[in-house]
C-alpha positions as CSV (number, residue, x, y, z in Angstrom):
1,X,188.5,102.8,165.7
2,X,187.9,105.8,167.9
3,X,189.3,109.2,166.9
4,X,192.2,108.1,169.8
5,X,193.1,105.2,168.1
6,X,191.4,102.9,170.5
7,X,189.7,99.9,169.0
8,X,186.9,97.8,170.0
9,X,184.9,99.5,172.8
10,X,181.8,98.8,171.9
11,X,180.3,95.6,171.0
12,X,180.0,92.4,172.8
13,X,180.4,92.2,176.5
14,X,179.6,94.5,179.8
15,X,183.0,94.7,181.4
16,X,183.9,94.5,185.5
17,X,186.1,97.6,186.8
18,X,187.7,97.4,189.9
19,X,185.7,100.2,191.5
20,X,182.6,99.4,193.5
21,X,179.5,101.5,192.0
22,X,178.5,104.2,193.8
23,X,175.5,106.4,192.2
24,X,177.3,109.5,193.7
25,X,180.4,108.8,192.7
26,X,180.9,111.6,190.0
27,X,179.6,114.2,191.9
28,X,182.7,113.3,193.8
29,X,185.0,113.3,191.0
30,X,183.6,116.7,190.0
31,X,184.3,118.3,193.3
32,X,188.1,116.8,193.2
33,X,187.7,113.9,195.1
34,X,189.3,111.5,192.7
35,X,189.3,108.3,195.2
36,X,187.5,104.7,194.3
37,X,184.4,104.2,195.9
38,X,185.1,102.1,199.4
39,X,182.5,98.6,199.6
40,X,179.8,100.7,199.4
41,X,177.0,98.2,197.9
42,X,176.9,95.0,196.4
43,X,177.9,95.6,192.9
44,X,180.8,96.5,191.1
45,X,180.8,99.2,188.2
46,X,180.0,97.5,184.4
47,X,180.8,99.8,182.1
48,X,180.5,99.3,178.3
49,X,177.7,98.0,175.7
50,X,176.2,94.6,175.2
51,X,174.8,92.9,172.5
52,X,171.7,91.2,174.1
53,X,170.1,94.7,175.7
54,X,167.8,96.2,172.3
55,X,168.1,99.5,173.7
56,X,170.6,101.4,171.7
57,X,171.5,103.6,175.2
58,X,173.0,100.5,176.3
59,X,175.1,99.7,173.2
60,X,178.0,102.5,174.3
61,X,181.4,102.7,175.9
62,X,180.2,105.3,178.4
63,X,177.2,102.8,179.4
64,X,177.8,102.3,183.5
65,X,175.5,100.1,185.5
66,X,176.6,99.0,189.0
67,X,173.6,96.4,189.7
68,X,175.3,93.1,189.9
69,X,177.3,91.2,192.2
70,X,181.3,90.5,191.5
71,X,180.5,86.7,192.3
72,X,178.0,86.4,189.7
73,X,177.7,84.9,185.9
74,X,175.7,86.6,183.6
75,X,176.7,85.9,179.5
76,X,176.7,89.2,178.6
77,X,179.6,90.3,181.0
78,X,183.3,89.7,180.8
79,X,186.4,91.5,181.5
80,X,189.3,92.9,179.2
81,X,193.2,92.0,180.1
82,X,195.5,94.9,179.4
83,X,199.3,95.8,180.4
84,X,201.3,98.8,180.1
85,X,203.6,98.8,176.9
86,X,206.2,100.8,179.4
87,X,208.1,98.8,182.1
């Protein structure tokens, strides 16, 4: 459990985001600009840590790589399901 009572971040899967990766994207977000990245290249953001990767940089909720294609099936990539608790 994180110290914001969020469990599970780490551990067995890279997980899709919606936003296309874009290696510039937080200089962006730094400047204010707070916009998703348009279709920019051919992957979408992974963020998380996986299992199957021995480096320990990759084992981390902060982990982001953008290399691989949305139409693609790797094993060590999923997605998490989520809804607001609030109407």
């Amino acid at each position: 459990v994180s110290p914001w009572g969020l469990y599970q971040m780490s551990g067995n899967v890279f997980e899709w985001c919606q936003d296309w990766y874009d290696s510039d994207a937080y200089n962006r977000y730094k400047a204010g600009n707070l916009t998703s990245p348009a279709n920019v290249g051919l992957g979408r953001v992974l963020r998380g840590g996986s299992w199957y990767l021995s480096d320990e940089g990759f084992f981390r909720c902060a982990y982001r790589n953008g290399s691989y294609p949305p139409a693609g099936r790797y094993d060590r990539s999923g997605f998490r399901l989520f809804r607001s608790l609030t109407p």
